[in-house]
Every structure is written in structure tokens, then in C-alpha cells.
C-alpha positions as CSV (number, residue, x, y, z in Angstrom):
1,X,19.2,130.8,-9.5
2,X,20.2,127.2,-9.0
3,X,22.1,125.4,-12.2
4,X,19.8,122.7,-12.8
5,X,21.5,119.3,-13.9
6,X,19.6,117.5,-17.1
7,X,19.7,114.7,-18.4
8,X,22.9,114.8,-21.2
9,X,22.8,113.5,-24.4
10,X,25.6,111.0,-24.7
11,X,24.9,109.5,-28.1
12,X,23.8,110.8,-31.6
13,X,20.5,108.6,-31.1
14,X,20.2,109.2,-27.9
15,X,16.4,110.6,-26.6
16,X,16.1,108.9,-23.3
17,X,18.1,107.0,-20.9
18,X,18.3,104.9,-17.4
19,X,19.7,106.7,-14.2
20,X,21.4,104.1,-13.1
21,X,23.4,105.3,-10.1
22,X,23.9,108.6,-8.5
23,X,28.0,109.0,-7.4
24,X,26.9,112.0,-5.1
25,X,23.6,113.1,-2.4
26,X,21.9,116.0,-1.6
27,X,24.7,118.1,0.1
28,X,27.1,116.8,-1.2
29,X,30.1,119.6,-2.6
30,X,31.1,119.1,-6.4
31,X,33.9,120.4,-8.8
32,X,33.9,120.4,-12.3
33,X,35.1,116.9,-13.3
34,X,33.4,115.1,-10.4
35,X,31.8,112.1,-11.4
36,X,28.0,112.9,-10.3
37,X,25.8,109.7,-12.1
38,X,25.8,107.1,-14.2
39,X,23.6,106.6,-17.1
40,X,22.8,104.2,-19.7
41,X,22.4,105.3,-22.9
42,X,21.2,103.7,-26.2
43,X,25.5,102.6,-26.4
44,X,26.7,102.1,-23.4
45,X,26.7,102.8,-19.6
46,X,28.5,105.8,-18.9
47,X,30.4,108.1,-16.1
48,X,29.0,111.6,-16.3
49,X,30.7,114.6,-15.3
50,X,29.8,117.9,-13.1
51,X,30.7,121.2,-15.3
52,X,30.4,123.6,-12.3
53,X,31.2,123.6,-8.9
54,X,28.7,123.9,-6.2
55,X,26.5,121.9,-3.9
56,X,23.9,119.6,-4.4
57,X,20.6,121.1,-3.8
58,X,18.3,118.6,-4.8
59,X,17.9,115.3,-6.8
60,X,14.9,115.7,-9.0
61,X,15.1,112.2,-10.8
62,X,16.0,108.7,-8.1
63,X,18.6,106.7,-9.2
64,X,17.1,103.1,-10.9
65,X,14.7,105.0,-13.0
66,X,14.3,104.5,-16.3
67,X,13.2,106.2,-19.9
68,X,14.5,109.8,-18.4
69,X,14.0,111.9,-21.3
70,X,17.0,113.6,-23.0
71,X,17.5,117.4,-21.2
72,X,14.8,116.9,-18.8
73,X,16.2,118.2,-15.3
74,X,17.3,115.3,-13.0
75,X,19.0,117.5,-10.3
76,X,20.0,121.2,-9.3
77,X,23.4,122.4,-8.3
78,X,23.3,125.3,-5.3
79,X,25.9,127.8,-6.2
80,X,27.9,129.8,-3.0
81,X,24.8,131.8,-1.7
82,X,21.6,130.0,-2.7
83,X,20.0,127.7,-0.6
84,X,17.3,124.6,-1.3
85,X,14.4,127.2,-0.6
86,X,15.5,128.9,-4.2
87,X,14.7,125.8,-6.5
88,X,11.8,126.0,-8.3
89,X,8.7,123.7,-6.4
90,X,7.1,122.7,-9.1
91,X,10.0,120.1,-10.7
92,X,8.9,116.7,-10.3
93,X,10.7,113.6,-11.4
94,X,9.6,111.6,-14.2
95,X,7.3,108.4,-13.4
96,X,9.9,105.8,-12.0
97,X,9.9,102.5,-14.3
98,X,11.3,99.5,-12.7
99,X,14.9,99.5,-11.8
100,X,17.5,99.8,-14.7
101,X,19.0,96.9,-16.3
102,X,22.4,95.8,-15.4
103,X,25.1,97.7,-17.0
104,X,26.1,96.8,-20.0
105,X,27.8,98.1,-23.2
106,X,26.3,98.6,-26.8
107,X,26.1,98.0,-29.8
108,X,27.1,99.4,-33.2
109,X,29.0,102.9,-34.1
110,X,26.6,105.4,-35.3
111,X,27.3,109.0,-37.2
112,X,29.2,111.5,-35.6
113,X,27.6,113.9,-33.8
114,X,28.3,117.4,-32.3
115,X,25.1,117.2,-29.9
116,X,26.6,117.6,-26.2
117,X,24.4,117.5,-22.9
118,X,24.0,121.1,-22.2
119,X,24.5,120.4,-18.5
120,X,26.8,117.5,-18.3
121,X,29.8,115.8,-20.5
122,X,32.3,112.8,-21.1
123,X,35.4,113.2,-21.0
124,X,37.0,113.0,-23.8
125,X,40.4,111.1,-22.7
126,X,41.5,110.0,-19.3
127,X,43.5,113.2,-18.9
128,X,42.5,115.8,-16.8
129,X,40.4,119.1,-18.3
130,X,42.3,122.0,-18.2
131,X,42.0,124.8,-15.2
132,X,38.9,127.0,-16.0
133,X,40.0,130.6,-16.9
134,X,38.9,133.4,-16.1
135,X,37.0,136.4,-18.2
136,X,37.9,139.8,-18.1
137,X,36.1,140.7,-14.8
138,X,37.7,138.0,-13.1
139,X,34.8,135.9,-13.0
140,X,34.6,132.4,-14.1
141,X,34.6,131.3,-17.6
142,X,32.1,128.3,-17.3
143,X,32.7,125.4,-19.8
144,X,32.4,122.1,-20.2
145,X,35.8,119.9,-19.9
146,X,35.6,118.5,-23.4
147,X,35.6,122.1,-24.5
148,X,38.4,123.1,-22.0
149,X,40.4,120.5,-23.7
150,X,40.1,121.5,-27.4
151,X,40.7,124.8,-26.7
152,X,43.8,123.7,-24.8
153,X,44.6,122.0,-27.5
154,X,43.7,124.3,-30.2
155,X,45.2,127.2,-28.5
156,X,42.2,129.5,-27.6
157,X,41.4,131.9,-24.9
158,X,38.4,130.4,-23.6
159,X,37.5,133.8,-22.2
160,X,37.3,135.2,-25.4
161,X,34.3,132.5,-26.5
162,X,30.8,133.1,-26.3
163,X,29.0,130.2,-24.7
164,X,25.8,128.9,-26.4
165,X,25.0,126.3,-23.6
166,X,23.2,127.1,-20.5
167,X,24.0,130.3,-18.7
168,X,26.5,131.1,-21.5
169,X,28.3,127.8,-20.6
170,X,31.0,127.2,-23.6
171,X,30.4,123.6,-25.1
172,X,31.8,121.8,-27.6
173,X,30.3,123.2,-30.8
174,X,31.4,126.7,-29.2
175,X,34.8,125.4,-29.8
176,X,34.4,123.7,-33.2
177,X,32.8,127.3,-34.7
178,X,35.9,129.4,-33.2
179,X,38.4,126.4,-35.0
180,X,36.4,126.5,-38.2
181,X,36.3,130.7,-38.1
182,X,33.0,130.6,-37.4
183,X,30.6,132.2,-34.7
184,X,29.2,129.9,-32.5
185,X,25.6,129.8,-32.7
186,X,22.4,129.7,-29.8
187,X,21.6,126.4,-28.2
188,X,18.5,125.5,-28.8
189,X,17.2,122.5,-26.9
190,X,14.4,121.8,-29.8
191,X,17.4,121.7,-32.7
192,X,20.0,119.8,-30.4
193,X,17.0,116.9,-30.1
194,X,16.3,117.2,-33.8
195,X,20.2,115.9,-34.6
196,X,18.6,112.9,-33.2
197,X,17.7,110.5,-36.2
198,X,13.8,110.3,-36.3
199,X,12.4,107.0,-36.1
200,X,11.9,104.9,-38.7
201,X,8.4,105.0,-40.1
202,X,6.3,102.5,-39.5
203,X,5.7,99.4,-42.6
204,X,3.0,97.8,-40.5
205,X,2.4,96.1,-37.6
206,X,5.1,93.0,-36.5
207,X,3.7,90.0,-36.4
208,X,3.1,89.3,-33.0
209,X,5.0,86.8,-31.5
210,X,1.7,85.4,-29.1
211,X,0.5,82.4,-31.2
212,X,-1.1,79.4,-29.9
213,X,0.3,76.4,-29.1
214,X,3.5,77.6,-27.9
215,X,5.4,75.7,-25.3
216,X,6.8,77.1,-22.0
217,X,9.4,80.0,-22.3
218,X,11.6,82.5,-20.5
219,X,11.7,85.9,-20.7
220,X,14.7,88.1,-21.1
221,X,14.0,92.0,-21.4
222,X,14.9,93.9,-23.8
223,X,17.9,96.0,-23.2
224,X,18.7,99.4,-24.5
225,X,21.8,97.9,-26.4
226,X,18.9,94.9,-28.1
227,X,16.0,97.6,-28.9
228,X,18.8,99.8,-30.6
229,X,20.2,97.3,-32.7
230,X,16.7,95.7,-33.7
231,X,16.0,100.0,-34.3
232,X,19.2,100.4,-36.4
233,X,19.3,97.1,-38.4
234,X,15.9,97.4,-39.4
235,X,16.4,101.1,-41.0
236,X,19.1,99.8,-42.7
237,X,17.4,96.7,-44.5
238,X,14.2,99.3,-44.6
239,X,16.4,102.2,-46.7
240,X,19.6,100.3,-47.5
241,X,19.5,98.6,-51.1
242,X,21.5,95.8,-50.3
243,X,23.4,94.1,-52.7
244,X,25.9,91.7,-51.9
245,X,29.6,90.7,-53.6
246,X,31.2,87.3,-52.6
247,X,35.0,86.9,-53.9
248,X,37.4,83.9,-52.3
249,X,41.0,84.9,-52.0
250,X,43.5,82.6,-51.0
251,X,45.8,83.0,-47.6
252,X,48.8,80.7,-47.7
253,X,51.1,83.3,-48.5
254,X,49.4,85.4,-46.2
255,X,49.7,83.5,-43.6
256,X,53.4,82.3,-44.0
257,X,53.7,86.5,-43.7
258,X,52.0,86.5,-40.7
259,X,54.2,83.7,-38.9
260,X,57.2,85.4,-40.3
261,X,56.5,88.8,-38.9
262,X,55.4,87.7,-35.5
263,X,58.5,85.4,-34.9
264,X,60.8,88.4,-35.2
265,X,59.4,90.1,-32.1
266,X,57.6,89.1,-28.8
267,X,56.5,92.8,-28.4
268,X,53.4,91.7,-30.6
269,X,51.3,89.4,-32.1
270,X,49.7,90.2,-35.7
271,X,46.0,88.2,-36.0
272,X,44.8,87.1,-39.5
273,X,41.9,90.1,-38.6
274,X,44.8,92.7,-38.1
275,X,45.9,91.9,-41.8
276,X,42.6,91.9,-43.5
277,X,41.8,95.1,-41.9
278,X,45.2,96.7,-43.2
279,X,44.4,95.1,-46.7
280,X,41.0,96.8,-46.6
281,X,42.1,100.1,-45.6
282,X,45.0,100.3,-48.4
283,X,42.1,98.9,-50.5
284,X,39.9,101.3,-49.7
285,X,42.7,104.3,-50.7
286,X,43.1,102.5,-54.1
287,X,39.1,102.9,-54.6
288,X,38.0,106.1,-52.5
289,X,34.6,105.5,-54.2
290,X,33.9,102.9,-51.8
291,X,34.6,104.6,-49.2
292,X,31.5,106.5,-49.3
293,X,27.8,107.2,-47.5
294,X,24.7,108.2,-49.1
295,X,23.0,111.4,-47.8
296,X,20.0,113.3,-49.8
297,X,21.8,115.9,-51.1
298,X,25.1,114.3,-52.0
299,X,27.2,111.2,-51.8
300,X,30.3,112.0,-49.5
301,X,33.2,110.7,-50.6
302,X,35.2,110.4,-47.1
303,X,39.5,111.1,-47.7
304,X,40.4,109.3,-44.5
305,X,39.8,105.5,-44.0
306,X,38.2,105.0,-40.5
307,X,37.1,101.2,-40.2
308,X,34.4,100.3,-37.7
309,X,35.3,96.5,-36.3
310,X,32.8,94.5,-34.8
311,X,33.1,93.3,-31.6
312,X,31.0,90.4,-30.2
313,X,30.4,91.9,-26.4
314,X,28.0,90.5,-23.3
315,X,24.3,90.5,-25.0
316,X,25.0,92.9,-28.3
317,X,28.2,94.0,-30.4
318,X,29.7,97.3,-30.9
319,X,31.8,98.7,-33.4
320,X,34.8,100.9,-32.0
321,X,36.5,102.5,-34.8
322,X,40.4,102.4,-35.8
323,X,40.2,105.9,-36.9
324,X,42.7,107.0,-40.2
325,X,43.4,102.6,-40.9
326,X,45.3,103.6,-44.1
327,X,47.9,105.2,-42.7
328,X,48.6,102.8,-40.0
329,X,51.5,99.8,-40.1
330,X,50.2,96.3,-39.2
331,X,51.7,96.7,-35.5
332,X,49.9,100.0,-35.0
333,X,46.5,98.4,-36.0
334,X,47.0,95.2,-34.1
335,X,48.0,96.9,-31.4
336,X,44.9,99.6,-31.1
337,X,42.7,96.6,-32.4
338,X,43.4,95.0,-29.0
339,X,43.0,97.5,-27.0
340,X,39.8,99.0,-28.4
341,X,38.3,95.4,-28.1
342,X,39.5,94.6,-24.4
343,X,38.0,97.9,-23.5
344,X,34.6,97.7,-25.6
345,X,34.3,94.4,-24.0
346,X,34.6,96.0,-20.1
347,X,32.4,98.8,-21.4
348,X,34.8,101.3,-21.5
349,X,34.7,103.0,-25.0
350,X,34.4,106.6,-25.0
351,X,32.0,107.9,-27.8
352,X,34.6,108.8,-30.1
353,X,35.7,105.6,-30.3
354,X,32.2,103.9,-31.5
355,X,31.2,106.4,-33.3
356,X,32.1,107.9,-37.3
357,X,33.2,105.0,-39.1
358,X,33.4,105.0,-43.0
359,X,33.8,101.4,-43.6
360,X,32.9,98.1,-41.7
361,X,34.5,94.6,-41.1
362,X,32.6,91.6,-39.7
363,X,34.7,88.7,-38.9
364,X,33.4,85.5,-38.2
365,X,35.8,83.3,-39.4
366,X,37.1,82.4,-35.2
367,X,33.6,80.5,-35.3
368,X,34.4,78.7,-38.3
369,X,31.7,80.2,-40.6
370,X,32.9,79.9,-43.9
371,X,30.8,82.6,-45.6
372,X,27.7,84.9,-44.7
373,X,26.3,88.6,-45.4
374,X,26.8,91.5,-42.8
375,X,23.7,94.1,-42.4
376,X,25.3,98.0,-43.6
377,X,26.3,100.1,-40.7
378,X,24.4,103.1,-41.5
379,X,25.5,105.7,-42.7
380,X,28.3,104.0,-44.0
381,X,27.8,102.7,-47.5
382,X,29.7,98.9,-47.2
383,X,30.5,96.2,-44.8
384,X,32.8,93.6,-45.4
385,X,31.8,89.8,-44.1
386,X,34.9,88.1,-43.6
387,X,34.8,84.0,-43.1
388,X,37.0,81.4,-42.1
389,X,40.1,79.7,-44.0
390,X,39.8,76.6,-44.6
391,X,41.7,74.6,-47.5
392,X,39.7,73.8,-50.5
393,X,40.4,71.8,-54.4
394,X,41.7,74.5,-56.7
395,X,42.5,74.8,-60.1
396,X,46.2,76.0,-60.6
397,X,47.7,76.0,-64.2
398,X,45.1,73.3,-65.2
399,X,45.4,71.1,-62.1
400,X,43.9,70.4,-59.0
401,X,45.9,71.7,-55.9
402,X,45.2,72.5,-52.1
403,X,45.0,76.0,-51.2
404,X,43.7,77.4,-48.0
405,X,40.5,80.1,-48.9
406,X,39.0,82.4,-47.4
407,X,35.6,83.7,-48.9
408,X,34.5,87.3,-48.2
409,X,31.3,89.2,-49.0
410,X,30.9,93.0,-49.5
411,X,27.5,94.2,-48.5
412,X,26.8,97.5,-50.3
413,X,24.2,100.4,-50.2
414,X,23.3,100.7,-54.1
415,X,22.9,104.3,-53.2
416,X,26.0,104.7,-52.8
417,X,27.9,102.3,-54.3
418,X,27.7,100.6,-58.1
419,X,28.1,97.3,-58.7
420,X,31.3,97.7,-60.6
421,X,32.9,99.5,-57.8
422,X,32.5,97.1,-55.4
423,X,34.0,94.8,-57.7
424,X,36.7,97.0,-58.2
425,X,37.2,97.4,-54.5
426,X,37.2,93.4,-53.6
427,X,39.5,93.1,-56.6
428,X,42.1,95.5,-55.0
429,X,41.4,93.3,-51.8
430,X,42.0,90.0,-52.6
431,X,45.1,91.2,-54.6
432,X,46.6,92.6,-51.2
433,X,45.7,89.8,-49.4
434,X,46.9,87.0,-51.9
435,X,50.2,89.3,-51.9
436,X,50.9,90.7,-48.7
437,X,54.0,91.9,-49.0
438,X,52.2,94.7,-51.6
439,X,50.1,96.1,-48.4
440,X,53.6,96.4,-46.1
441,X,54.5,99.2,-48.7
């Protein structure tokens, strides 16, 4: 029977997407790895990968469509010996909505999920997936090249998995459950859509935004990246007890560091950002209890440091992750800083690299804003709001001096976090950053 081709589930929140471009036709001959389509997700426009080889029998769902629901079949793959006269006659494509948007990047990381399209997957990195084995009958092991790789990587037979994708295909959590010890369980098309957060429920009707009197306006439509981050803020402000910490620390000292470190080498170029993030991360080891999330059973108390940065991108932000911060040197994080942000701003992020932060940073000092109050990044239970420097009057051993400032504000989840933690927390930041020297340990 033809493989049928659906629509893959690229994101944690993902439950429908725009086909934006199909890479292949009907005909067309395919191998696992082939880039077949492009889709937009609720994060980003990405490249999606064939699984299995074969021919394309049929596309189901045009290219410029929009609102494709998540696993709903948008074409079917002909394997050697079927022919177009064995797909089933009664697929249809979903109504067509106007062409999709252009392409475009999104917005903020979200939890870490192990849903995977059951048909379809991104590669993880840009290196290739590993040949597909073989099972004991010489047939061919099907699975998916994210799972080829961590089982390359991992060191297991493949053949010896038991697929819980379609047709026995081996997917990601196959691999996770064989690492872990434990047995990989059924797919279930139903569970993998309930991983997707539910909607927020509803507190009323918005006000509508048609009121008399009104002058003349354009109109710019909504992309996915703007409807997910008006979705995700607004759960956050909705369930989120914000409370907020402001605490001024003063950067002389670190930035005479700063211009020290960076005149001893041309092979980088430390920002003021690349310090505060390093000062937050050792922070955040000092006080674990800040590096936290609320769920309803338990607050998780997270033992590596990833910090979600924001980055200011073409019509939204999105916040690619340096994953395990506190054990990183200043030249390691400026240096993936850089190239997480050129590549989030071309659109290039993988998942991975959005998504599963435990802390956030919000810098807006570039833009000279001395002081504001960042929105939580669910799950995560703080944000950090960083401003500009700027020299101010202070008071230093009873007399008036200059000294350049810098004021920063800790949003917190009182769920999560107490008060007196996230005072201990900005405490153990501003002492870092007031004496660098202390985070180069």
C-alpha cells in the first residue's frame, strides 16, 4: 500500500501549518533525506525531509495552502511495485486558504518536546543521517534520520528496535526509550496531538478593535510567528503571577574587563550581552532555586543552566537557547551567541536550538532603554530585563560620584519562585557583574 506523507509536527505547539513550497512533483524519485516541502510552522519556516525512498504518487495537499492540520495526509510515496491506481480515491486536500505568507522565522523557545512527525523529520544537524540498516531478513530497517543519528551516536542496532511510527517506522522516542532502558511505546496519533498545549481558555471576548471614528489604516496580516506570540504571552500574563525585582549594578569595572579581554586577541570580540549572560548563568548555579518552572505536580528544579536570548528578528523575536551557559568561558558564549543570532535572523534555527530553555535574558539596552519588565517565557519561571548603561550621581563613601549603571529587572513566576529568592539571585548578579573577575573563575 502507498506510504502516505502527513503533515509533520515540527514544533511542541504546533497543530496546523502552511505548505509553502513543494521541492519535488508527482513522479518524481525520492531517498531518505531528500528535501520534499517546506512548511511553516507556528516557529519558523522549515526544510522537511523524505524518511523512505520511493516515487511520488500523488500530492494530496497544493503548495500555498494554508491551516493544513497536523498528521493530515498531504501526499503518498509509491514504493517499487505500486502504481497511482493503488492510492486510496477518496483523499482530498484540505480547503485551500489564500496563498501562505512570506517566509519568515518565529518567535520565542517553547518546552521541549519529543513529538516527531510520524511521516517526515528535521534534521537534526547539517550532517548527514546514517546508512539505513538492515533487519534480520535483509529487509530494510525504516527510520527516520533523527533517529538514525542517535542511534549512531548512542551505539544501537537499529535493527534490533521496534518502530512505533507508521508501518513500524523507528522515530525518535523509539530511540530515547531503548537509551533510557525502556520499551518504546505505540504511536498514537490522538496522544502525539495531545503533547500539544491546549489553548488557553477563554476570559471573554477582546474588545474589538472596530470603533467609530477611526481614521484611514493599513492592514498587515497576521502571521503565524504574531498569532503565536499574542497566544503565548497572553497565557503567560493569564497563569503567570508576575512579580517583578529591579536592582542597578554598576559596569565600570566591567567594562574596563571587557576592553581588556578583547585587546588581547582579534579572534573575538566579547559584547557587554556576552558578559551578563555569563554572570547570569554562574548566578543561576549559586541559586539553582531560580532556575526553576512550575508544573502541577512539582516545581523542577533544572541542574543545567540553558539560557533562552532574545533575538529581535523581521516581524517577531525568537529565543535560541545557549544550552549548559554555566559551564561555558566568555569566548565560548560570545562566540555561539553570534552564531545562533546571525542564523535565527536568516531563519535557520533548528528546533533544538529554540526550544528548552530554563532561564531568559532580554536585552534592550542597544536601544537605549534604561529600564523595563520582560513577559515570562513559559515554562520557565524568570526572565531577566536588561537596560542600558548610562552614568548616573552616586553615593560612594558619603559623596557624590559618577558611575556608569545599569538597571535590571527580574520578572518571576510566584509559582515558582519567592520573593526572597529572586532577591537572592539578583544579589549574586550584580555581585558578578560589579566584580567580573569573580565570574572568569
Amino acid at each position: 500500500m502507498p506510504t502516505p506523507l502527513l503533515m509533520p509536527a515540527l514544533s511542541p505547539t504546533m497543530t496546523e501549518g502552511n505548505l509553502v513550497k513543494w521541492h519535488v512533483k508527482e513522479g518524481d524519485t525520492i531517498s531518505s533525506g531528500d528535501v520534499v516541502a517546506e512548511i511553516e510552522t507556528d516557529k519558523a519556516t522549515m526544510e522537511v525531509e523524505a524518511v523512505d525512498e520511493g516515487t511520488i504518487g500523488k500530492i494530496v495537499v497544493a503548495e500555498g495552502t494554508e491551516a493544513v492540520a497536523v498528521n493530515a495526509v498531504i501526499a503518498y510515496i509509491l514504493e517499487e511495485g505500486e502504481s497511482a491506481d493503488d492510492i486510496p480515491a477518496d483523499d482530498a486536500a484540505p480547503a485551500a486558504a489564500s496563498p501562505a505568507p512570506e517566509a519568515k522565522s518565529e518567535p520565542e523557545a517553547k518546552p521541549a518536546s519529543k513529538a516527531e512527525a510520524p511521516a517526515a523529520s528535521v534534521p537534526a544537524a547539517d550532517t548527514p543521517a546514517p546508512a539505513a540498516p538492515e533487519g534480520a531478513d535483509g529487509s530494510r530497517v525504516k527510520a527516520s534520520p533523527l533517529a538514525r543519528r542517535m542511534a549512531a551516536q548512542a551505539g544501537l542496532d537499529l535493527a534490533s528496535l521496534k518502530g512505533s511510527g507508521p508501518q513500524g517506522r523507528i522515530v525518535k522516542t523509539d530511540v530515547e526509550a531503548a537509551m533510557s532502558g525502556g520499551a518504546a511505546k505505540k504511536a498514537d496519533p490522538a496522544a502525539a496531538l495531545a503533547k500539544v498545549p491546549a489553548a488557553a481558555p477563554s476570559l471573554g471576548a477582546a474588545p474589538s478593535a472596530d470603533v467609530p471614528g477611526l481614521p484611514a489604516y493599513d492592514e498587515i496580516p497576521n502571521t503565524n510567528m504574531r498569532k503565536v506570540i499574542a497566544k503565548r504571552l497572553t497565557e503567560s500574563k493569564q497563569f503567570a503571577p508576575h512579580f517583578y525585582l529591579t536592582i542597578d549594578c554598576e559596569i565600570d569595572e566591567l567594562l574596563k574587563v571587557r576592553k581588556d579581554l578583547n585587546a588581547k586577541s582579534d579572534a573575538y570580540k566579547l559584547s557587554v550581552n556576552d558578559l551578563v549572560i555569563r554572570a547570569a548563568a554562574v548566578a543561576l548555579k549559586q541559586v539553582p532555586a531560580a532556575n526553576a518552572s512550575w508544573t502541577e505536580k512539582a516545581i523542577r528544579i533544572y541542574k543545567q543552566v540553558d539560557i533562552s536570548v532574545a533575538v529581535a528578528i523581521d516581524g517577531g523575536l525568537i529565543t535560541p537557547v545557549i544550552k549548559d551557559a554555566g559551564s561555558k568561558g566568555l569566548v565560548e558564549i560570545s562566540s555561539s551567541m553570534k552564531d545562533l543570532a546571525t542564523r535565527a535572523r536568516a531563519g535557520k534555527l533548528s528546533p533544538e536550538e529554540y526550544q528548552g530553555g530554563t532561564f531568559s535574558i532580554s536585552n534592550l539596552g542597544m536601544f537605549g532603554i534604561k529600564d523595563f519588565a520582560a513577559v515570562i517565557n513559559p515554562p520557565q519561571g524568570a526572565i531577566l530585563a536588561v537596560g542600558a548603561g548610562e552614568q548616573r550621581a552616586v553615593v560612594k563613601n558619603g559623596a557624590l560620584a559618577i558611575a556608569t549603571v545599569m538597571s535590571c529587572t527580574l520578572s518571576v513566576d510566584h509559582r515558582v519562585v519567592d520573593g526572597a529568592v529572586g532577591a537572592e539571585f539578583l544579589a549574586a548578579f550584580k555581585k558578578l557583574v560589579e566584580d567580573p573577575l569573580t565570574m572568569l573563575l
